[in-house]
C-alpha positions as CSV (number, residue, x, y, z in Angstrom):
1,X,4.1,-4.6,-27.0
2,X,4.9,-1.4,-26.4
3,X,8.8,-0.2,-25.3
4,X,8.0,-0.1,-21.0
5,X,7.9,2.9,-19.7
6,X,10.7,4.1,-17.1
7,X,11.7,6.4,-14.7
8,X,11.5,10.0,-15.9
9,X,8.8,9.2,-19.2
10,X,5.3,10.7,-19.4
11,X,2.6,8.0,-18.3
12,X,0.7,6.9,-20.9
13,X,-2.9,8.6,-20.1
14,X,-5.7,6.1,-20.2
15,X,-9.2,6.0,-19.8
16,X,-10.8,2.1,-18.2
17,X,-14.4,1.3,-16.8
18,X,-14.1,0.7,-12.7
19,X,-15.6,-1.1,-9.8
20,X,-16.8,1.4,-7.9
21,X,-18.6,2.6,-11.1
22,X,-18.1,5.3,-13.9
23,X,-14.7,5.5,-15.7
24,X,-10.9,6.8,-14.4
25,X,-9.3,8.4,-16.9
26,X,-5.6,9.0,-15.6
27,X,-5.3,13.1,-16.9
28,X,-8.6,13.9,-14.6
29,X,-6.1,12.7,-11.3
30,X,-3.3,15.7,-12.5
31,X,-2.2,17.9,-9.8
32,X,-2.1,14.8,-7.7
33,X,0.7,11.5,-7.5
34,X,-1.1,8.3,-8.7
35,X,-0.1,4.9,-8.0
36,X,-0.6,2.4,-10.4
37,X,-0.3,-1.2,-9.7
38,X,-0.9,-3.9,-13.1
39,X,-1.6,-7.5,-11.2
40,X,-2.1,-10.5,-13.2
41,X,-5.6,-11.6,-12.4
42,X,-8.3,-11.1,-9.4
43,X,-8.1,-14.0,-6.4
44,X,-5.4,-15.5,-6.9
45,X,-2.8,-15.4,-3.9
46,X,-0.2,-13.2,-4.9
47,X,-2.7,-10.4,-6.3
48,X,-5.2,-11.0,-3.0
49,X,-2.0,-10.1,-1.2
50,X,-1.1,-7.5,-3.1
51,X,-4.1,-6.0,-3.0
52,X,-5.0,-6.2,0.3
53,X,-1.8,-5.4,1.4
54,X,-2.4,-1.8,-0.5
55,X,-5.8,-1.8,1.3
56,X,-4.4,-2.2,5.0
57,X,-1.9,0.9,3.7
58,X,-4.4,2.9,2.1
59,X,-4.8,5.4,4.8
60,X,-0.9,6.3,4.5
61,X,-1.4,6.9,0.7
62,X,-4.0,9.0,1.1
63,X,-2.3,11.0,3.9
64,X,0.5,10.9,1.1
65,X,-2.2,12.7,-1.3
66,X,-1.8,9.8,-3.4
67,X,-4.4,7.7,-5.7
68,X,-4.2,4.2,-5.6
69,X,-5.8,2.2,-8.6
70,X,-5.5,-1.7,-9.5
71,X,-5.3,-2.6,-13.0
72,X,-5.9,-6.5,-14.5
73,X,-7.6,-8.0,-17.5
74,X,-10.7,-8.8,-15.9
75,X,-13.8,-7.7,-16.2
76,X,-15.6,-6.0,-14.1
77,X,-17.7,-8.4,-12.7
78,X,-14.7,-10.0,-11.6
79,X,-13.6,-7.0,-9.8
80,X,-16.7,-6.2,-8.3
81,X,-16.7,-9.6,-7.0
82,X,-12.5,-9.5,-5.4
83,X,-13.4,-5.7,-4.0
84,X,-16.3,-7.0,-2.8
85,X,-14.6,-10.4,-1.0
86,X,-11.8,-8.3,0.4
87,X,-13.5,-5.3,1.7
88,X,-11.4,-3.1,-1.4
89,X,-12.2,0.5,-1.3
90,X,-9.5,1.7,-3.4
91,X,-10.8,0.9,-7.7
92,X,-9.8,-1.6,-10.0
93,X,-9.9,-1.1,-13.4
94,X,-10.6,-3.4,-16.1
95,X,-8.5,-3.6,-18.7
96,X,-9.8,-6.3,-20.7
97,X,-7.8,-7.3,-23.9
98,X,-4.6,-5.5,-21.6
99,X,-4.4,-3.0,-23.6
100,X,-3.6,-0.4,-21.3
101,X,-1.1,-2.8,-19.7
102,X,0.6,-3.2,-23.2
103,X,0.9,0.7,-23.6
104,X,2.9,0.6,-20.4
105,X,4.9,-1.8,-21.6
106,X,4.6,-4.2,-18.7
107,X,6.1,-7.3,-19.5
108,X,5.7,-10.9,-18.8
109,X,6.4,-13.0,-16.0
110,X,6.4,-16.8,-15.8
111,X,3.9,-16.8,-18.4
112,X,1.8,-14.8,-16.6
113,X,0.9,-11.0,-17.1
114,X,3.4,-9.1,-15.5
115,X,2.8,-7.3,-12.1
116,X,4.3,-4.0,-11.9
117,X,4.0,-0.5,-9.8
118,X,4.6,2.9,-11.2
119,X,4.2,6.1,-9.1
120,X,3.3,8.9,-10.6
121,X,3.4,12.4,-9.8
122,X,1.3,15.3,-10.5
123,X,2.4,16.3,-13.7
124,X,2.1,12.7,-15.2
125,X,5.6,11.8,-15.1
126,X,6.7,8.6,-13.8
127,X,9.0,8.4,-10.6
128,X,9.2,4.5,-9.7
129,X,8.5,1.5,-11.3
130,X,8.8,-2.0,-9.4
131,X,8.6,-4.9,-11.1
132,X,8.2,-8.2,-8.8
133,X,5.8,-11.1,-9.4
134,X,6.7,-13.2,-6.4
135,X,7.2,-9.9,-3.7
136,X,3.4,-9.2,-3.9
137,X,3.6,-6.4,-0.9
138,X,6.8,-5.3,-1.6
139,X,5.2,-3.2,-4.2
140,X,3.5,-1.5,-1.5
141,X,6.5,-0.7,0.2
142,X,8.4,0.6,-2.6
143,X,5.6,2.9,-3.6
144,X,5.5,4.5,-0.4
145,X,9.1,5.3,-0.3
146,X,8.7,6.9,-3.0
147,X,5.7,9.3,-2.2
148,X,7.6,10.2,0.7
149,X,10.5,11.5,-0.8
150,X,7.9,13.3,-3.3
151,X,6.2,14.7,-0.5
152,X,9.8,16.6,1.1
């Protein structure tokens, strides 16, 4: 795995297939903050409440300029399926084999893959990164704190 990347570092720029169709490649969303939440696998409680939790928010990030994409190792069927359940409008990107996940350096937790939230701003360098399995919508919280004091 790669060293995790912190406050302050470049992103790493990827490029991962998404449910809504086509593919996201994180240097075509420059100019513009990015969030970037890496949840361990679609349906399960803590990631439906994650997610959905960034869905009933979405509004405020977008008001915020901001970006919101999910990131797991499923496939896309899979997230077709949990957009689809949960009324998702925001993508989810499917980084099967993690790869992406492991560039970022997101580590493990409870041997499960690690869920983690970096904000990025426009010029692709990262300004928070929370790190909580267990306080799925805190991540939410946290990221918008931190687009807000972007935004002044």
């Amino acid at each position: 795995m790669a060293m995790a990347i912190g406050v302050g570092d470049q992103a790493p720029d990827f490029q991962l297939p998404s449910s809504q169709g086509g593919t996201i490649r994180l240097q075509d969303l420059r100019g513009q903050p990015v969030v970037v939440f890496f949840y361990p696998k679609d349906d399960t409680p803590g990631c439906t409440t994650e997610a959905c939790s960034f869905q009933e928010n979405l509004a405020q990030f977008q008001n915020l300029k901001a970006t919101v994409l999910g990131i797991s190792g499923d496939d896309l069927k899979s997230h077709q399926r949990f957009a689809a359940k949960h009324n998702l409008t925001f993508p989810l990107l499917a980084d099967v084999g993690n790869l992406v996940r492991q560039r970022f350096g997101v580590p493990p937790a409870l041997f499960l893959p690690g869920r983690v939230t970096y904000v990025i701003d426009g010029e692709g360098v990262v300004r928070l990164v929370f790190n909580s399995l267990l306080k799925a919508t805190a991540h939410v919280q946290e990221a918008r704190a931190c687009l807000e004091t972007l935004a002044t």
